[in-house]
N, C-alpha and C positions, 0 to 999 in steps of 0.2 A: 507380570511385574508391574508393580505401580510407577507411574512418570511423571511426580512434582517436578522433577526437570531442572532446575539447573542449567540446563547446557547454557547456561546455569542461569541465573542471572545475570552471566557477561553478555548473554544473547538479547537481553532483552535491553543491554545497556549499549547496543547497538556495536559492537564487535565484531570484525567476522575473523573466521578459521578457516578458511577456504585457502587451501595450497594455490600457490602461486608461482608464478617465474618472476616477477612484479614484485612493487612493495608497497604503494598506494593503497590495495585494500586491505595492507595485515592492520590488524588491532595491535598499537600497542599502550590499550587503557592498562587503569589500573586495576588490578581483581579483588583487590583487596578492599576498596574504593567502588567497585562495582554490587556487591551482594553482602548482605548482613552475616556476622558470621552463623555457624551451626554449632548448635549446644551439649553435649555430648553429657550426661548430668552423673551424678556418681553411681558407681558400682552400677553401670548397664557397658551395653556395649552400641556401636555404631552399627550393627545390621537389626538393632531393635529400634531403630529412630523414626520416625516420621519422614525426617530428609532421608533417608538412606538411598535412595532411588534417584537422590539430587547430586548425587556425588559423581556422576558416570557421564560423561562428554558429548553424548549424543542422548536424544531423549527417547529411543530404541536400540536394542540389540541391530546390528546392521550387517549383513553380508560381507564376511572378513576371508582373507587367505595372510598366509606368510610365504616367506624369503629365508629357504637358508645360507649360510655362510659363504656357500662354493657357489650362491644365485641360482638353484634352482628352485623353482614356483611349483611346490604339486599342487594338481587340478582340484582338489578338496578342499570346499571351502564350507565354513562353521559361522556359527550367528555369535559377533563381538561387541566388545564394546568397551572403552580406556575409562580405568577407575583413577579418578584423581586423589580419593583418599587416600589408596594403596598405592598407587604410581604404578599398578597393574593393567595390562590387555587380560577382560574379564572374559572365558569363552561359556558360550549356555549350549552343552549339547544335546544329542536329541530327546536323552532324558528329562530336560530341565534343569539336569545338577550344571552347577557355576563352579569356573576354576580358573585360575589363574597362568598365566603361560610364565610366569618370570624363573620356571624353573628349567626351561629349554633354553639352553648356551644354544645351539647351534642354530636357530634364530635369528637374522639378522635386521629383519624389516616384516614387520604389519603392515597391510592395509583391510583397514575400519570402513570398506566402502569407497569415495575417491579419497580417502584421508591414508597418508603416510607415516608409520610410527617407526624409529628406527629405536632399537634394542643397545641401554647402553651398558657397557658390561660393569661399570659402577653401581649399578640396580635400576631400573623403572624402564621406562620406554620413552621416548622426546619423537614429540608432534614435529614435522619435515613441514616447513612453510614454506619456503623457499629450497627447493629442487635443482639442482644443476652440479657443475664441476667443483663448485664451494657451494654448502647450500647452510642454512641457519634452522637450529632446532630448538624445539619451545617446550623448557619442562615446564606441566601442569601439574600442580600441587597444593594441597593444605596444609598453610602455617597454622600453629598451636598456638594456644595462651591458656592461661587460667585467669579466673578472675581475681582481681585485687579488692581485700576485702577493707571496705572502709575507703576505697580510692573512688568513690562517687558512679562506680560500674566501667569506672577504665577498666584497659586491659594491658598486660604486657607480655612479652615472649617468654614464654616457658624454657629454662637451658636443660634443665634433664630429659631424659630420655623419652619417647612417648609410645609406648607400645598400643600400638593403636587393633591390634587383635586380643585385647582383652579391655577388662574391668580394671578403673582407678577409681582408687580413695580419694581425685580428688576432680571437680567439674572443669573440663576442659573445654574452651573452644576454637572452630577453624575457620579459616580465610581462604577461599582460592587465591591462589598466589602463582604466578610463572616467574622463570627466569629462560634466557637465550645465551642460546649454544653457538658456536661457528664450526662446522664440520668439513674435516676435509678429504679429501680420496682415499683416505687411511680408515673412515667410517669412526675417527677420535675425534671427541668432542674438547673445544675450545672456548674460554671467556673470551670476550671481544677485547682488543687492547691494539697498541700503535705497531707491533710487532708481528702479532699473529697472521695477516695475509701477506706482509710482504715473505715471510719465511716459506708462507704454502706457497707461495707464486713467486719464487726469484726473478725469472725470467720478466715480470710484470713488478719488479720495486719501485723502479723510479713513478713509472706511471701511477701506482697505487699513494705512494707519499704527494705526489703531486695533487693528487684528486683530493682526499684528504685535507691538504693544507689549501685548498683556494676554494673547500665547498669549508671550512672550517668545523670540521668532524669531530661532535662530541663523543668519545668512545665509553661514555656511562649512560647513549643514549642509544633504546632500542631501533630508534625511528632510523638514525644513523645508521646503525649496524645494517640495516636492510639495504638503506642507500650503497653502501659501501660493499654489500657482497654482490649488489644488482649488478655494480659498476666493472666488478671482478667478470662477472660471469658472463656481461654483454661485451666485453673485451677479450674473452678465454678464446685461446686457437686450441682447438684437438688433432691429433695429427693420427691415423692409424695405416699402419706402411701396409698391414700384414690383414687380408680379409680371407684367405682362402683358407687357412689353418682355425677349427675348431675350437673354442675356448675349452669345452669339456668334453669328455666321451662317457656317456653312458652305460652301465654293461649291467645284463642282471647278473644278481651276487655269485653265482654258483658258473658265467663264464670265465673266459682267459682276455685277456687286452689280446696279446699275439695272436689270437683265433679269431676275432670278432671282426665286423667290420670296417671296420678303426683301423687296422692290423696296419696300414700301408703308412698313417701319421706317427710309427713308433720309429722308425730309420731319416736319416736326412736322403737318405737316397734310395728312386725305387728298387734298384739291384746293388750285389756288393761292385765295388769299383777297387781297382788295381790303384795303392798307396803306397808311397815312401813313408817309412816308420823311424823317425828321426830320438837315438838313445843321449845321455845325459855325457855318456860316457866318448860323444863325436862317433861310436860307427851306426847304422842304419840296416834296415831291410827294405827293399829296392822294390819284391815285389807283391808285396801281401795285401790279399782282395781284405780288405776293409768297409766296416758301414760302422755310422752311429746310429748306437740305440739311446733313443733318448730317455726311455726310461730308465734304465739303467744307467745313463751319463757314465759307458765306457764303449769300446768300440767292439763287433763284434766281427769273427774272421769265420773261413772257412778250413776244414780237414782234411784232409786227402779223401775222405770219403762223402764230402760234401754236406756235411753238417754243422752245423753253425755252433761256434765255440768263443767266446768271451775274451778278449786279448786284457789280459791284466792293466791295468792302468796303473803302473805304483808312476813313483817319480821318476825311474830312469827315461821314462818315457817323455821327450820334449815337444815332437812338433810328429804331426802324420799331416801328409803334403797327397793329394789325390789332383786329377784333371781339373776338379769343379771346383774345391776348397782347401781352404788350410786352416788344421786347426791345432791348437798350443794347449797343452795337458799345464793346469798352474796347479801348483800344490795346494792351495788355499780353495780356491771357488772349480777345481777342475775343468772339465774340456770344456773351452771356447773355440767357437768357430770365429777365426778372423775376419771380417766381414770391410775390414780396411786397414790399408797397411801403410806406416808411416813414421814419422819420429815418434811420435804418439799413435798408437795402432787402435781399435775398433775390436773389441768384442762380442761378440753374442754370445749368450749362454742361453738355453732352452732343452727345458726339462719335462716330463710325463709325471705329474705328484699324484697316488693315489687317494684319495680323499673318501670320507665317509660319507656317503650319499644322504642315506637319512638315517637319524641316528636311529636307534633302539627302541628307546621313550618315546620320541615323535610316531615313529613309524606304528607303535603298538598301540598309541593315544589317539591316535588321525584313523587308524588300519591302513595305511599306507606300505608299498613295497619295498622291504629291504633291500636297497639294492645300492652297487658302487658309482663312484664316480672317479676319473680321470682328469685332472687340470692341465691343461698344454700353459708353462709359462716364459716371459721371456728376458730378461735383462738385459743390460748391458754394462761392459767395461772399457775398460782405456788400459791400454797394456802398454809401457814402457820399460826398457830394460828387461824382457822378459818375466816381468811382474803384474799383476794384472788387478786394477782397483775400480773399487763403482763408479762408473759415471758419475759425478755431480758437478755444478762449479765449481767449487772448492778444490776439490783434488786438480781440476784442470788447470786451475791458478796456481795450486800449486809444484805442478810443473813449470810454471813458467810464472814466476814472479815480474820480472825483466817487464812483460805484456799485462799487468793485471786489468790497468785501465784500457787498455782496448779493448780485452775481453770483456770486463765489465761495461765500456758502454755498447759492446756488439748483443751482449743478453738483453740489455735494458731496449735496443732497437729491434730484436728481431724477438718473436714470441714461439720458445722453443719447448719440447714437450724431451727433456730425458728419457722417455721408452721409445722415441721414436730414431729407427735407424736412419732416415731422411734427414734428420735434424742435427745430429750426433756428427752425421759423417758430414754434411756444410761446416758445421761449425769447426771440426778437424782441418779442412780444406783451408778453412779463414785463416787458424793459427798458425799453418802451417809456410800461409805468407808474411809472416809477423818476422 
């Protein structure tokens, strides 16, 4: 493959693209302002051009792998490379034939080499410049025009459509052009505005509108936006309660979860344990050996014959009470283990999701192993009145209106993570002196 290159002429207009934690070294020229455009002349197409080869972001195919949805990385890795005329991750496999990945959903992240491209499900792929708890992503792209005839060789933006995998009647031409993204733990991409981080970062608002208004942040400018997520990220506390517990399990497709070696992360508890089984209806059973199964998210008992048998979960069922735990069956989000008990109470929910390891397509396009995967996940809720709602501020305020400003300025002083049961349960502690 030929490499007139491009990378492109932003590279040579002194740019860099070098992922960063930083924001000092991102480029934020302009591209349209950096390279002439490319001519696309009638009735041809763009893999018969001369530039065709100027169109792809690195000026080699470059040792690539992906990231599927559930984060696992298989070891297979293919020679890539990001087409900015398609907004495609271009792969060359061992044939030579080229093809495009933008048809695998369960894709979640490229990397190009040490470059980052995260998959976004509106179409194309956006270059990760900045990496962290908030990070900012860079679509790289070509704007259209036709030429104006008679307007001295201006140009202006073309509004209809541009099928840019075929032949037009009429000469088109392109501009690399980016725009920036603000992405947040949700892997959903965001325009920069006065709103956008304080909403991903409650717990960090006052400090964010502060920084903000005394660095005087223009929020239509790139340079800003970098400053402004650096500031998020070198101030982010991660809090993780829970290291012992597996994020995923493994299994090839053709095992069982309950047989494997995983088998013992399916129950909260290593043996069944002797429970009160508390009904809707005020009476109870006093002694039935009980466990949770988490993947199931119902409890499971023993038989007089000592086989393990499923205990119905409908709603009559209110509260199963054992030595080590208590836990409250809610009609809406079912069994939570109480994890603090109070006017306002502490839930956990944690569940075993089956999940598609690698899809079909991938698996038969990479020759990769079909096989499953297992997610361990965890929540949390705030149970009141024997009702049980998601953790957020919001709901916590509104319980208790009376307190909104002490809560609010307890979030704005303490830097708190909603998955985290350390944090949850302080914060329950504080209220509860209010």
């Amino acid at each position: 493959m030929r490499c007139v290159i491009i990378s492109l002429a932003i590279l040579a207009a002194g740019g860099s693209f070098a992922q960063t934690n930083g924001y000092e070294s991102i480029s934020t020229i302009s591209l349209e302002a950096a390279a002439k455009p490319f001519t696309l002349p009638i009735n041809q197409t763009w893999d018969d051009q001369p530039w065709r080869d100027s169109v792809y972001r690195f000026p080699e195919f470059l040792e690539g792998r992906f990231v599927l949805q559930n984060g696992f990385s298989p070891s297979t890795t293919v020679a890539m490379n990001y087409n900015l005329f398609l907004e495609s991750i271009d792969v060359n496999d061992a044939d030579g034939k080229i093809f495009a990945l933008t048809k695998f959903e369960d894709i979640r992240f490229v990397w190009i080499g040490d470059h980052k491209f995260l998959r976004d499900p509106k179409g194309g792929f956006l270059e990760i410049i900045i990496d962290g708890p908030i990070s900012v992503a860079r679509r790289s792209y070509m704007k259209w025009s036709v030429a104006y005839v008679g307007g001295g060789g201006s140009y202006f933006q073309h509004t209809t459509v541009d099928d840019r995998s075929g032949a037009s009647d009429i000469e088109r031409k392109y501009w690399p052009a980016e725009t920036y993204y603000i992405v947040g733990p949700d892997y959903k991409t965001r325009p920069f505005g006065p709103n956008v981080l304080p909403s991903l970062l409650p717990h960090m608002r006052s400090k964010i509108k502060k920084f903000a208004g005394s660095n005087e942040i223009n929020y239509k400018s790139n340079e800003d936006l970098l400053k402004m997520v650096k500031f998020c990220n070198d101030n982010y506390v991660t809090v993780n309660d829970y290291t012992g517990d597996p994020v995923t399990l493994r299994l090839p497709v053709d095992s069982k979860l309950e047989q494997s070696m995983w088998k013992d992360s399916i129950y909260r508890f290593n043996q069944f344990s002797e429970g009160i089984v508390k009904y809707a209806d005020g009476s109870k059973n006093e002694s039935m050996l009980v466990n949770l199964d988490y993947s199931a998210g119902s409890f499971n008992t023993l038989d007089e014959k000592g086989d393990t048998i499923r205990v119905p979960m409908t709603q009559s069922i209110t509260t199963v009470v054992t030595d080590d735990a208590v836990f409250s069956n809610d009609p809406v989000h079912g069994v939570l283990e109480v994890v603090r008990q109070g006017p306002i109470s502490l839930g956990l929910k944690k569940q075993i999701t089956k999940r598609e390891f690698v899809s079909k397509s991938v698996a038969e396009s990479f020759h990769l192993p079909h096989e499953n995967v297992f997610e361990i996940e965890r929540s949390y809720f705030f149970i009141r009145k024997n009702k049980a709602f998601r953790a957020t501020p919001k709901m916590l305020i509104s319980f208790l209106p009376q307190h909104k400003k002490e809560i609010e300025d307890y979030l704005n002083q303490h830097t708190l993570n909603f998955d985290s049961e350390r944090d949850l349960t302080q914060l329950l502690s504080y209220c509860s002196q209010l």
